[in-house]
Predicted model as a PDB file, atoms N, CA, C, CB and O in Angstrom, pLDDT in the B-factor column:
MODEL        1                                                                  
ATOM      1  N   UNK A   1     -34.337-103.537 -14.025  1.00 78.00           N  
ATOM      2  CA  UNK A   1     -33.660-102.457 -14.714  1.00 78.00           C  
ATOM      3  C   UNK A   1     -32.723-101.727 -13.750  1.00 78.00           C  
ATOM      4  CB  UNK A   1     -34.682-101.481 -15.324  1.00 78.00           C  
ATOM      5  O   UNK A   1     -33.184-101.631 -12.613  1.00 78.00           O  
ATOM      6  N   UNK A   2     -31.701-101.275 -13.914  1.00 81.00           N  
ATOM      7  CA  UNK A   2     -30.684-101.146 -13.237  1.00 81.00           C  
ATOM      8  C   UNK A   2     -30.698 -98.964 -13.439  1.00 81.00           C  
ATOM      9  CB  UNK A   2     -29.222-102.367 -14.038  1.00 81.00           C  
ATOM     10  O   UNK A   2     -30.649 -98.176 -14.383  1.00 81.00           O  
ATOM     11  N   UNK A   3     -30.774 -98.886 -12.229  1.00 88.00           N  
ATOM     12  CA  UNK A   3     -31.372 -97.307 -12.068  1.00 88.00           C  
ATOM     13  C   UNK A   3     -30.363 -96.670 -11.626  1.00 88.00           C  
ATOM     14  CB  UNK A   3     -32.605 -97.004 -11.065  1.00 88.00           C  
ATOM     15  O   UNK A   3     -30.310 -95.552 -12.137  1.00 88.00           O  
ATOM     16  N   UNK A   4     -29.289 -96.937 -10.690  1.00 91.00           N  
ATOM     17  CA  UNK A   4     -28.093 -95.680  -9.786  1.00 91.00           C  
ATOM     18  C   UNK A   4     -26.992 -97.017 -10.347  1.00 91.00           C  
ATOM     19  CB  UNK A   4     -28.302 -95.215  -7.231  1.00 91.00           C  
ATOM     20  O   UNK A   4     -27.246 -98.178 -10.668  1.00 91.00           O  
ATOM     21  N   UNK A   5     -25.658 -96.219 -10.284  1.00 92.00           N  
ATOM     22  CA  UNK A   5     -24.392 -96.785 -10.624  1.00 92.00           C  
ATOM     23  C   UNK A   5     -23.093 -95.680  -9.668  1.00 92.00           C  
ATOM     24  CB  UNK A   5     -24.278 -96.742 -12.577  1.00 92.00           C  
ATOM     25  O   UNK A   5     -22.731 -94.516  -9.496  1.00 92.00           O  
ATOM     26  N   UNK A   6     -22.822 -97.110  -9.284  1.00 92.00           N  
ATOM     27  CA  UNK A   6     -21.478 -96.182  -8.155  1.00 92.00           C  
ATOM     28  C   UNK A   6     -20.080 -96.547  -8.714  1.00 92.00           C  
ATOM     29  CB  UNK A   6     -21.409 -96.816  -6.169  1.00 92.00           C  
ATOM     30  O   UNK A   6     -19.546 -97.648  -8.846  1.00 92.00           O  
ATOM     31  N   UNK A   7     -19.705 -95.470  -8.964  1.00 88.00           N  
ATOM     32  CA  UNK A   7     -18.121 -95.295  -9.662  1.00 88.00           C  
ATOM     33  C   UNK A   7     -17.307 -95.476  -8.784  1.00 88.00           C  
ATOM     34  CB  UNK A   7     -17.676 -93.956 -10.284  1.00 88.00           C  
ATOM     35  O   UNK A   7     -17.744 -94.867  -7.807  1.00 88.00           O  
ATOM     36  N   UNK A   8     -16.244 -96.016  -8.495  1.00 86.00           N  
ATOM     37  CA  UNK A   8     -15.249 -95.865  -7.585  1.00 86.00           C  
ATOM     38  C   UNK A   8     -14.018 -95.393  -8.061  1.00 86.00           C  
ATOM     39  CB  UNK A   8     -15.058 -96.963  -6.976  1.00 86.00           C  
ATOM     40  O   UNK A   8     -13.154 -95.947  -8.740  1.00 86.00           O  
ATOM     41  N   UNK A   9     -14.108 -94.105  -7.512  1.00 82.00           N  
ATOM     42  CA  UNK A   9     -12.788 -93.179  -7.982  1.00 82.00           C  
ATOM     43  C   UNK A   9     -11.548 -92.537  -6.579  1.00 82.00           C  
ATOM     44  CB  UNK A   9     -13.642 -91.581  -8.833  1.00 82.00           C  
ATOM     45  O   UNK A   9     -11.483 -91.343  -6.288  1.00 82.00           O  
ATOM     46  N   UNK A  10     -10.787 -93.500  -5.974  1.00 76.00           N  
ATOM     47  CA  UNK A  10      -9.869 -93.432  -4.898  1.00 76.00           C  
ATOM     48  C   UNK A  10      -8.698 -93.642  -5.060  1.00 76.00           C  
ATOM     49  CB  UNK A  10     -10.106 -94.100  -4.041  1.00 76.00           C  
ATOM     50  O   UNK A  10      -8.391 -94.194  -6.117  1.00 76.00           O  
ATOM     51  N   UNK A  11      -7.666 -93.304  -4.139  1.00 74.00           N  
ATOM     52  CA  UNK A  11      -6.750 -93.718  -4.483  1.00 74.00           C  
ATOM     53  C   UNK A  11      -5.552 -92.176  -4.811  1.00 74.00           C  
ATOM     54  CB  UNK A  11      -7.264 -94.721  -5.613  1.00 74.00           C  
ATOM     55  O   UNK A  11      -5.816 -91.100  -5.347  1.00 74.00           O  
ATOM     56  N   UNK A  12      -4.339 -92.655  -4.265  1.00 72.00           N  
ATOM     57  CA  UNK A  12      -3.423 -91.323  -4.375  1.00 72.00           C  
ATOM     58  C   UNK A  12      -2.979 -90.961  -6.325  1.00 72.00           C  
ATOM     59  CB  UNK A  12      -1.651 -91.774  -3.232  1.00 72.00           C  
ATOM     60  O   UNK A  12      -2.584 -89.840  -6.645  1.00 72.00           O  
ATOM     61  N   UNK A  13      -3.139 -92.069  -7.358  1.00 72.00           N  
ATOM     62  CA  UNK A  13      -2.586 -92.172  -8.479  1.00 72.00           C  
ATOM     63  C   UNK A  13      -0.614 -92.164  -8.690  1.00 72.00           C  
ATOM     64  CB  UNK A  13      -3.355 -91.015  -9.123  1.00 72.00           C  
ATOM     65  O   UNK A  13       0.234 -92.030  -9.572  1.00 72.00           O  
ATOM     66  N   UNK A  14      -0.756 -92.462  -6.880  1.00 77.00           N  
ATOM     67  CA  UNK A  14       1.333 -92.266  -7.088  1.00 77.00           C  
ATOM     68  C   UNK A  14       1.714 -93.023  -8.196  1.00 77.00           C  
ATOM     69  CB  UNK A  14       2.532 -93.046  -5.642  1.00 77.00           C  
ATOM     70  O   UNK A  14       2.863 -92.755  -8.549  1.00 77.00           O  
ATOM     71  N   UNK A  15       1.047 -94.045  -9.002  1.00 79.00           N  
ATOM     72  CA  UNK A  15       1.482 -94.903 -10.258  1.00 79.00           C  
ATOM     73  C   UNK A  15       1.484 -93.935 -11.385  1.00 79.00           C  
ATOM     74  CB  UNK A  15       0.456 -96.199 -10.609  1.00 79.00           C  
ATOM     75  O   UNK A  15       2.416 -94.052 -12.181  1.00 79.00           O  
ATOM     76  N   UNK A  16       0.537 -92.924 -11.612  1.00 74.00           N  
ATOM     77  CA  UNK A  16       0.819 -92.071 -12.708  1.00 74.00           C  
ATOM     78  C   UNK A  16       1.344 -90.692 -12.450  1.00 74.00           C  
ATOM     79  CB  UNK A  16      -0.314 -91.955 -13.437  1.00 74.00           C  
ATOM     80  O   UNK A  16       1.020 -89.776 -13.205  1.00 74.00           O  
ATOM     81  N   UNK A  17       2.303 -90.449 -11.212  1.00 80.00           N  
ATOM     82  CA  UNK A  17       3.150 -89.369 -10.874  1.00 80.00           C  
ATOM     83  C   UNK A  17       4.972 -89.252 -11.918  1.00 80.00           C  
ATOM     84  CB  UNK A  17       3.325 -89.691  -9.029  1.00 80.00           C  
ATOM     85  O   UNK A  17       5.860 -89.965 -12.385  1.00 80.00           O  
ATOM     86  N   UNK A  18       4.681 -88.252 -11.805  1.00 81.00           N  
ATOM     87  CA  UNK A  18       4.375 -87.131 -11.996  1.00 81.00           C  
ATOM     88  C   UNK A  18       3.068 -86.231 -12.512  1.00 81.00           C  
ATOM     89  CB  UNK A  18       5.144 -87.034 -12.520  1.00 81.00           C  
ATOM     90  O   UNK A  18       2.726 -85.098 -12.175  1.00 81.00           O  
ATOM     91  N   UNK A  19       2.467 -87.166 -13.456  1.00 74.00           N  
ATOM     92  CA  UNK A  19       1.581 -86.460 -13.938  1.00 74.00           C  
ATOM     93  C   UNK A  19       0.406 -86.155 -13.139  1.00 74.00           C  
ATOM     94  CB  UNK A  19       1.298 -86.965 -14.968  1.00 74.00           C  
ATOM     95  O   UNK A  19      -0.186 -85.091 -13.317  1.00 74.00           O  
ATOM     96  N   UNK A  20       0.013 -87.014 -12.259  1.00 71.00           N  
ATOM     97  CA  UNK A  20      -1.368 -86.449 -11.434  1.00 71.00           C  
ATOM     98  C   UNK A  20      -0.638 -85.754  -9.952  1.00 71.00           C  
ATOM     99  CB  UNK A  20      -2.700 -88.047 -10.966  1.00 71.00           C  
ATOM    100  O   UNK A  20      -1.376 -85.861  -8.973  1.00 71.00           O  
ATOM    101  N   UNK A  21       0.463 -85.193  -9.741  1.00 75.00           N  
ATOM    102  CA  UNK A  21       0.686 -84.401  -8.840  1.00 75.00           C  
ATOM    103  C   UNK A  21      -0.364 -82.788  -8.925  1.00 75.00           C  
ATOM    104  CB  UNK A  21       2.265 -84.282  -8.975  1.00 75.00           C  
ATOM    105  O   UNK A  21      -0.489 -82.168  -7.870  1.00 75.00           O  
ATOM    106  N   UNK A  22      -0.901 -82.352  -9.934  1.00 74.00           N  
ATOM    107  CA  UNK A  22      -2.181 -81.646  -9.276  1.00 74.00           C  
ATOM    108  C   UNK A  22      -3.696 -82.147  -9.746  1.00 74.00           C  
ATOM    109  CB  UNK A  22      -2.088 -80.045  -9.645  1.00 74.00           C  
ATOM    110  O   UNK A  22      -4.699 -82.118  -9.033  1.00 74.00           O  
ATOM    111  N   UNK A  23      -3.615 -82.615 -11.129  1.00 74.00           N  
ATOM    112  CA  UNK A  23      -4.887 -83.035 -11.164  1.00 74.00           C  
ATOM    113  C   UNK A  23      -5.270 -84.059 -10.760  1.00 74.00           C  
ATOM    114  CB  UNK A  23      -5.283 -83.029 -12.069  1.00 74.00           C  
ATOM    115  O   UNK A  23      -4.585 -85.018 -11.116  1.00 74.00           O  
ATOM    116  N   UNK A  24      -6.648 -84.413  -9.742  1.00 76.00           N  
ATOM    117  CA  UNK A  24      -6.579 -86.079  -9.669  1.00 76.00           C  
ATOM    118  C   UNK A  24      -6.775 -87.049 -10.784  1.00 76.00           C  
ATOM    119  CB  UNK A  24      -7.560 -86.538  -8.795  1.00 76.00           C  
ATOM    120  O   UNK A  24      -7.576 -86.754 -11.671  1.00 76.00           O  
ATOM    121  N   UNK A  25      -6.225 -88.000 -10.822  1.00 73.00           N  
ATOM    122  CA  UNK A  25      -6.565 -89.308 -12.016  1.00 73.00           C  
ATOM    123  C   UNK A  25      -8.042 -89.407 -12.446  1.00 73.00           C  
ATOM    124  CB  UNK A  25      -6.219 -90.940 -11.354  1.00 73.00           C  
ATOM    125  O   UNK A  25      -8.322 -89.801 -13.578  1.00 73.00           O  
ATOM    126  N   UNK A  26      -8.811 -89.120 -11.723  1.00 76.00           N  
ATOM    127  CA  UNK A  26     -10.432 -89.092 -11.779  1.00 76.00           C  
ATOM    128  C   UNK A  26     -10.445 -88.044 -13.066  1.00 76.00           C  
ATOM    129  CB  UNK A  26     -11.359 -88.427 -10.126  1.00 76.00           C  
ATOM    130  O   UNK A  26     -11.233 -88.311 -13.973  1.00 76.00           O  
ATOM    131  N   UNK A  27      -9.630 -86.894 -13.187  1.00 78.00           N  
ATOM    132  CA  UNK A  27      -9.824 -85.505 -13.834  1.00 78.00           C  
ATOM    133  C   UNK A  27      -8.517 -85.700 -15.266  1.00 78.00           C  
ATOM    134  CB  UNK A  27      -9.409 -83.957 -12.391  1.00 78.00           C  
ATOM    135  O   UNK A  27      -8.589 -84.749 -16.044  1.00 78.00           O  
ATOM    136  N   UNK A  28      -7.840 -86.353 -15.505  1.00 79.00           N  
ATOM    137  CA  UNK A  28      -6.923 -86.768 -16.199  1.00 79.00           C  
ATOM    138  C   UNK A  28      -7.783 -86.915 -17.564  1.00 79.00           C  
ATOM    139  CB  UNK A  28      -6.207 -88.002 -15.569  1.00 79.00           C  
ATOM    140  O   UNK A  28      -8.787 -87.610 -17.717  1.00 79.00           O  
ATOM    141  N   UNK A  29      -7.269 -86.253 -18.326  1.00 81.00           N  
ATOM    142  CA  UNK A  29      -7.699 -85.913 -19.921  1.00 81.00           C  
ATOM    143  C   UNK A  29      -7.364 -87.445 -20.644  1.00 81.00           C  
ATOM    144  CB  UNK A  29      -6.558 -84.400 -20.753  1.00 81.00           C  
ATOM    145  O   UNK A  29      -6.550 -88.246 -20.185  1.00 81.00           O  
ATOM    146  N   UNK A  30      -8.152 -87.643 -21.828  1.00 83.00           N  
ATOM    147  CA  UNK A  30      -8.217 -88.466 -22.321  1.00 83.00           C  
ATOM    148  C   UNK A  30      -8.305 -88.467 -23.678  1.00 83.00           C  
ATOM    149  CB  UNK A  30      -8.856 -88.908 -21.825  1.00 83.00           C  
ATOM    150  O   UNK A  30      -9.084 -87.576 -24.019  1.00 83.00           O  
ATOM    151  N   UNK A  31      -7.928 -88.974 -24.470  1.00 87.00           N  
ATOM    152  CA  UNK A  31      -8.742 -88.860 -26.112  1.00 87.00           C  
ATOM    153  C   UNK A  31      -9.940 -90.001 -26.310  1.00 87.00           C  
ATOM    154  CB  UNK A  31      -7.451 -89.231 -27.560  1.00 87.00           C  
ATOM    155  O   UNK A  31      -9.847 -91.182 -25.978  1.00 87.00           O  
ATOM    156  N   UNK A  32     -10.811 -89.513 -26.783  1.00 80.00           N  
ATOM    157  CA  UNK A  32     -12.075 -90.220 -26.800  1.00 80.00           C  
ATOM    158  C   UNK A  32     -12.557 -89.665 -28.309  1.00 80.00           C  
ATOM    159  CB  UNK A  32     -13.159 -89.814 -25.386  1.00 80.00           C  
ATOM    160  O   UNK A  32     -12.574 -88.523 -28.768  1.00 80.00           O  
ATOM    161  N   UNK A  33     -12.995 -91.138 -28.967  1.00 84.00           N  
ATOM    162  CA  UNK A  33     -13.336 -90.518 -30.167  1.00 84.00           C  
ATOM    163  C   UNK A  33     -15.372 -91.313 -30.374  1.00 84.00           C  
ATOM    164  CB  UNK A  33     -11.798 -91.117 -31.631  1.00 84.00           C  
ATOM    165  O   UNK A  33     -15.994 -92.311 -30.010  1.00 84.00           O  
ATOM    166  N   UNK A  34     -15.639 -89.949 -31.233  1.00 78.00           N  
ATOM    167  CA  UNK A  34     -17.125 -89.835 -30.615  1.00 78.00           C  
ATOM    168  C   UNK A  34     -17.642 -89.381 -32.113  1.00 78.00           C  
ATOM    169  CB  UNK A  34     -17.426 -88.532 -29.096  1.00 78.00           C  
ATOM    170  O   UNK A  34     -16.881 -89.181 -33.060  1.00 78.00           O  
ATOM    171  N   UNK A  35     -18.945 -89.267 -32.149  1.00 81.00           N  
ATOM    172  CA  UNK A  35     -19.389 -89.238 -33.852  1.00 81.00           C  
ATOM    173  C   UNK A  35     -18.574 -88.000 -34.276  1.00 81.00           C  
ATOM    174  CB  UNK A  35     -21.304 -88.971 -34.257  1.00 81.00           C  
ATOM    175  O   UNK A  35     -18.012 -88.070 -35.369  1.00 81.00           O  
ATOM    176  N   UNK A  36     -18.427 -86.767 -33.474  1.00 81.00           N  
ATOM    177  CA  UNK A  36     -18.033 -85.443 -33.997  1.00 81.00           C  
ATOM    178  C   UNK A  36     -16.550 -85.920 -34.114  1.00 81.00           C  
ATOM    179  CB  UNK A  36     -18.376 -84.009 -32.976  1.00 81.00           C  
ATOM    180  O   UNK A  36     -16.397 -85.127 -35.043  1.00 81.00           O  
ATOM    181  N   UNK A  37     -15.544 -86.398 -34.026  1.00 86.00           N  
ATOM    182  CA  UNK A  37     -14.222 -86.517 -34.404  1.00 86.00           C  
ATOM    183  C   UNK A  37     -13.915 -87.435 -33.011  1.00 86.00           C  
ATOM    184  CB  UNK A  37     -13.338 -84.948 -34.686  1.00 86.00           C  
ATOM    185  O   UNK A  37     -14.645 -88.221 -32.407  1.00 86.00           O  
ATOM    186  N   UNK A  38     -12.256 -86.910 -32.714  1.00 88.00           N  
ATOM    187  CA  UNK A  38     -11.792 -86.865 -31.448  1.00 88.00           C  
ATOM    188  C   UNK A  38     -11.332 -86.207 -31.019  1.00 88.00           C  
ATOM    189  CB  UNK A  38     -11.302 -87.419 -31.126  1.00 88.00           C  
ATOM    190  O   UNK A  38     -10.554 -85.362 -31.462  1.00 88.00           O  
ATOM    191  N   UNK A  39     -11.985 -86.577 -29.174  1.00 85.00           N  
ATOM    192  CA  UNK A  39     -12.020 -85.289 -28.485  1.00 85.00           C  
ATOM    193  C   UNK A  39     -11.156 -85.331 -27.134  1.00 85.00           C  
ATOM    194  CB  UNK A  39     -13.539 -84.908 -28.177  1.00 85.00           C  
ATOM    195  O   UNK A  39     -10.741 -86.430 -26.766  1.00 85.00           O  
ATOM    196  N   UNK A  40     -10.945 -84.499 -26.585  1.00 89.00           N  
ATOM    197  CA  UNK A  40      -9.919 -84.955 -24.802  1.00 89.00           C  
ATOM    198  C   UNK A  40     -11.085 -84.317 -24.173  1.00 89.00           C  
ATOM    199  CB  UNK A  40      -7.876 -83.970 -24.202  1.00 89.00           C  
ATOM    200  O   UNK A  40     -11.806 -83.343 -24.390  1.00 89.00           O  
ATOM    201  N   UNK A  41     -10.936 -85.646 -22.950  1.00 89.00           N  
ATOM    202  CA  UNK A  41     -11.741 -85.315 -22.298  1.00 89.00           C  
ATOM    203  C   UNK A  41     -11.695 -86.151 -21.081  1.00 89.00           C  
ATOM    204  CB  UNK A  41     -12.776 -85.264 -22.970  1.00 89.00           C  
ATOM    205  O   UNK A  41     -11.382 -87.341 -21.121  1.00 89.00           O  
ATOM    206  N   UNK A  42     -12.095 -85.346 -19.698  1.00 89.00           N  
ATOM    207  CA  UNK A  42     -11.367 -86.180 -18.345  1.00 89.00           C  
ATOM    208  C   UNK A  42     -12.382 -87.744 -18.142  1.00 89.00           C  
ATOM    209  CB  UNK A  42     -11.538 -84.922 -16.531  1.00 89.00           C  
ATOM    210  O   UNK A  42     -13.584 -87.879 -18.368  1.00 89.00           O  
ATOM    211  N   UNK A  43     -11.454 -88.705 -17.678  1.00 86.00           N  
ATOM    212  CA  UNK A  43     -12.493 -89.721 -17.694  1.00 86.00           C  
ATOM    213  C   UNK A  43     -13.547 -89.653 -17.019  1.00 86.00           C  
ATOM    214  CB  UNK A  43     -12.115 -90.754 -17.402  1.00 86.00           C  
ATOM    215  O   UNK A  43     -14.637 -90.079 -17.403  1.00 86.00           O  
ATOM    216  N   UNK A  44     -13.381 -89.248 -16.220  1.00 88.00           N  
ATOM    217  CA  UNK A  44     -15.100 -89.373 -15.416  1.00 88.00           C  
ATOM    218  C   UNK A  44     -16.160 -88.402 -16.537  1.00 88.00           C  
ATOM    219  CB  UNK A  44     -15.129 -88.350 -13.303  1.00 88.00           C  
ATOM    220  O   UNK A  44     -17.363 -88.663 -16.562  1.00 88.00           O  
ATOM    221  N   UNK A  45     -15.780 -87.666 -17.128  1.00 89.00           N  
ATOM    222  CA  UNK A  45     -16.872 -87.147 -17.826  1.00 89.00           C  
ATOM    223  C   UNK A  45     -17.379 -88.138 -19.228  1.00 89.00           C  
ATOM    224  CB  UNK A  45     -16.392 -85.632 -18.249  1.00 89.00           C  
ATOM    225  O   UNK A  45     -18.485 -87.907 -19.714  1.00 89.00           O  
ATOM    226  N   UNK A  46     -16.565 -89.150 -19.775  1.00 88.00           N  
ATOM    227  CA  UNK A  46     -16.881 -90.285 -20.163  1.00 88.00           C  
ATOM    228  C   UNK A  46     -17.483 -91.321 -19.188  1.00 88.00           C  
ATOM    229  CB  UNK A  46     -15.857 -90.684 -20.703  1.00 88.00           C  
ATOM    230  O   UNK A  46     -18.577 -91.841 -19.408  1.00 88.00           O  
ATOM    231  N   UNK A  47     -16.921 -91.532 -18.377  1.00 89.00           N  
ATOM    232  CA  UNK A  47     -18.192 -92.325 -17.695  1.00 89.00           C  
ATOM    233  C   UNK A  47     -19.647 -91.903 -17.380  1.00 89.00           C  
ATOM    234  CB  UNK A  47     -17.814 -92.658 -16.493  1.00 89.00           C  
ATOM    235  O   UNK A  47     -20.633 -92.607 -17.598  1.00 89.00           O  
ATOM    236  N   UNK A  48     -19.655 -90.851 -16.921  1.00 90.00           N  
ATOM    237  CA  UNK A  48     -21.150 -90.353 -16.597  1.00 90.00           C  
ATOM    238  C   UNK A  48     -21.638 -90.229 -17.836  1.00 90.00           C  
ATOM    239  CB  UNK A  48     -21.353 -88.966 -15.777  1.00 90.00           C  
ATOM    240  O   UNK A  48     -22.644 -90.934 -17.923  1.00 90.00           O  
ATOM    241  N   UNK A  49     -21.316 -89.452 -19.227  1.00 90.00           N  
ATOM    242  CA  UNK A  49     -21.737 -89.517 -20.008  1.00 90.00           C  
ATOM    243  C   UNK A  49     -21.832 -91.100 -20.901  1.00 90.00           C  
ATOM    244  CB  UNK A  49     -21.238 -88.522 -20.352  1.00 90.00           C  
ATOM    245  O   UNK A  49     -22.508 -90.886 -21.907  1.00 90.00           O  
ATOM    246  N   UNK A  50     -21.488 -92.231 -20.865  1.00 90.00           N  
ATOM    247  CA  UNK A  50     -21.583 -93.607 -21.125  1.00 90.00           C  
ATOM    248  C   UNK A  50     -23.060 -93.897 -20.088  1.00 90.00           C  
ATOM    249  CB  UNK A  50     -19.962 -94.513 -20.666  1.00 90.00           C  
ATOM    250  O   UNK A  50     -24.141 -94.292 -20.524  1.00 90.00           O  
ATOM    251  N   UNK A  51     -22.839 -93.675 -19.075  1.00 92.00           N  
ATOM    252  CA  UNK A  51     -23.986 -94.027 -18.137  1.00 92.00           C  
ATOM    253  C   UNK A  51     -25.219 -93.285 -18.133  1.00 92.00           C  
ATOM    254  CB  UNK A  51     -23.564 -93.957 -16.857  1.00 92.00           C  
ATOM    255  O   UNK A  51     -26.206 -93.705 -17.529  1.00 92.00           O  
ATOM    256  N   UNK A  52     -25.215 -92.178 -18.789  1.00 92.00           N  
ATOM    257  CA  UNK A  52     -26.589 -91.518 -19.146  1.00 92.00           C  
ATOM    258  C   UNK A  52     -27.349 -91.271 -20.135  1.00 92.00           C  
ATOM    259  CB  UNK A  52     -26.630 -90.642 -18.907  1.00 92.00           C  
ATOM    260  O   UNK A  52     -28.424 -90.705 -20.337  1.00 92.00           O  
ATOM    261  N   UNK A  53     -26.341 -91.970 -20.874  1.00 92.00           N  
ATOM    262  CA  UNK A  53     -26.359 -92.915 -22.325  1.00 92.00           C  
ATOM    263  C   UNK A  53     -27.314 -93.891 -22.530  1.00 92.00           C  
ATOM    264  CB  UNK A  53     -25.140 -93.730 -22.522  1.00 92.00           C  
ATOM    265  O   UNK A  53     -28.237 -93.981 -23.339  1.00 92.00           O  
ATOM    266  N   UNK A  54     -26.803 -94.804 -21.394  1.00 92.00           N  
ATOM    267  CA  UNK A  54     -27.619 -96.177 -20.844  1.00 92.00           C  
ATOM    268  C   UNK A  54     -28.554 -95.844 -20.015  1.00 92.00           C  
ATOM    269  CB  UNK A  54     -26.806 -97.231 -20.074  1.00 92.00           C  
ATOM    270  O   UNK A  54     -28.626 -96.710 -19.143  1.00 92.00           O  
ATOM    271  N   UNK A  55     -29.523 -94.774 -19.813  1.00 92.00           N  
ATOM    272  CA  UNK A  55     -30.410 -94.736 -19.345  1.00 92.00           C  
ATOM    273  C   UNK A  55     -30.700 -94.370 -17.792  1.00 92.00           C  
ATOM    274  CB  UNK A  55     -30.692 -95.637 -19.735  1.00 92.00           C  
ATOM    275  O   UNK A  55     -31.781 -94.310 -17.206  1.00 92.00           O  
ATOM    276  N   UNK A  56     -29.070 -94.091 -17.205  1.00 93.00           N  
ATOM    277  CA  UNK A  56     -28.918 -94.663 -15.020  1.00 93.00           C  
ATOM    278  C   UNK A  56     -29.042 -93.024 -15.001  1.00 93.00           C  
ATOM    279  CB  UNK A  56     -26.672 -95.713 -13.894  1.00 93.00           C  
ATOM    280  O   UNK A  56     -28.337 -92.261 -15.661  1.00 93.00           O  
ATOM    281  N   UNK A  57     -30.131 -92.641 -14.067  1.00 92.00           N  
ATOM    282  CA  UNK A  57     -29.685 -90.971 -13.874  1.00 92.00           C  
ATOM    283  C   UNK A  57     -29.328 -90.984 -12.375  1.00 92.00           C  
ATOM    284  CB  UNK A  57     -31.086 -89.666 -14.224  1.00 92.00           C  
ATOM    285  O   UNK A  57     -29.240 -89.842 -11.923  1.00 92.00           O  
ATOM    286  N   UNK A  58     -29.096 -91.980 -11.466  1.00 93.00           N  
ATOM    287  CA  UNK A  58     -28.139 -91.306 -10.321  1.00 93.00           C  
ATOM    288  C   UNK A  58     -27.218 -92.233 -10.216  1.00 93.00           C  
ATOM    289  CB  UNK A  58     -28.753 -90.977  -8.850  1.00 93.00           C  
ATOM    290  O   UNK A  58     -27.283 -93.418 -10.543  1.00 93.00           O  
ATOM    291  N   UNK A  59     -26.251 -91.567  -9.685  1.00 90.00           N  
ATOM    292  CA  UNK A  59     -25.009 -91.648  -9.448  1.00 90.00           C  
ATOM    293  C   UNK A  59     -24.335 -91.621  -8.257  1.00 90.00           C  
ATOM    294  CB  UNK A  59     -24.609 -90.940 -10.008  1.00 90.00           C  
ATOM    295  O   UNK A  59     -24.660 -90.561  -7.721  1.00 90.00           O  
ATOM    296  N   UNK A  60     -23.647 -92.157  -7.625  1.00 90.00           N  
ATOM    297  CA  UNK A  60     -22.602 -92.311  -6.377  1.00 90.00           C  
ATOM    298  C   UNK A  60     -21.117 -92.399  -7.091  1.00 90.00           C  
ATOM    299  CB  UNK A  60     -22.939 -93.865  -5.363  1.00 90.00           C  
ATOM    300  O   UNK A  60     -20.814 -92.972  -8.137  1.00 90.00           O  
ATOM    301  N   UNK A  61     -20.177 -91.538  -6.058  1.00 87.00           N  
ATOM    302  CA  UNK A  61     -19.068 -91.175  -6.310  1.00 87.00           C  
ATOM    303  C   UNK A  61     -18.493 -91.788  -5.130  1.00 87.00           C  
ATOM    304  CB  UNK A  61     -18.909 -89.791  -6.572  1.00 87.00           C  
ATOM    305  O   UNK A  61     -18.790 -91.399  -4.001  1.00 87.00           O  
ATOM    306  N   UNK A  62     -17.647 -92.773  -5.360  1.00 84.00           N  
ATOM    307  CA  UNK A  62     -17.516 -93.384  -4.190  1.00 84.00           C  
ATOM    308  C   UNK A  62     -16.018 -93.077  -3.708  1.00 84.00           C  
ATOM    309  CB  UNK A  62     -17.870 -94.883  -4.345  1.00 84.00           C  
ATOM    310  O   UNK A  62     -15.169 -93.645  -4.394  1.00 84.00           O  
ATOM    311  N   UNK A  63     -15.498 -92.232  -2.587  1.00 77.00           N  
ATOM    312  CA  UNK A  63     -14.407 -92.049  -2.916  1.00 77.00           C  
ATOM    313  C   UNK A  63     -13.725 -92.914  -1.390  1.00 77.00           C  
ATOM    314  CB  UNK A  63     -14.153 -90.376  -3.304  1.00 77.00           C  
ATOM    315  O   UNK A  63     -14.571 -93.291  -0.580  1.00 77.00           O  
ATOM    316  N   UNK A  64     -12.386 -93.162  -1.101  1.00 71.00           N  
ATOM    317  CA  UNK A  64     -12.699 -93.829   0.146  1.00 71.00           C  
ATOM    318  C   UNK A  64     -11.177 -93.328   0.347  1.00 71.00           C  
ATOM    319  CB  UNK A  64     -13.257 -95.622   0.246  1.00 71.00           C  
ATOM    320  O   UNK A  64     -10.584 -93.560   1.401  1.00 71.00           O  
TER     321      UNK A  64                                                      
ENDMDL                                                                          
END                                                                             
């Protein structure tokens, strides 16, 4: 059974500049649609929430 999951979130995002000149790409809003409608929301908070979903309660943020 698969218990910790490491995200790898690095990287300058110069491919989506202008737009991530302050927020990082990690924090970049999203539309995500979920039983209550659809919602924006930064990806990493879809991933952790997908992954605690599936049962993994630790986590590594791997940034490099």
């Amino acid at each position: 059974m698969i218990r910790k999951a490491v995200i790898p979130a690095a990287g300058l995002g110069t491919r989506l500049l202008p737009t991530t000149k302050e927020p990082p790409k990690e924090m970049m809003p999203i539309f995500w649609r979920s039983k209550s409608g659809v919602l924006l929301k930064p990806v990493l908070q879809i991933i952790f929430e997908a992954l605690f979903d599936a049962g993994i309660r630790e986590f590594l943020l791997y940034c490099w």
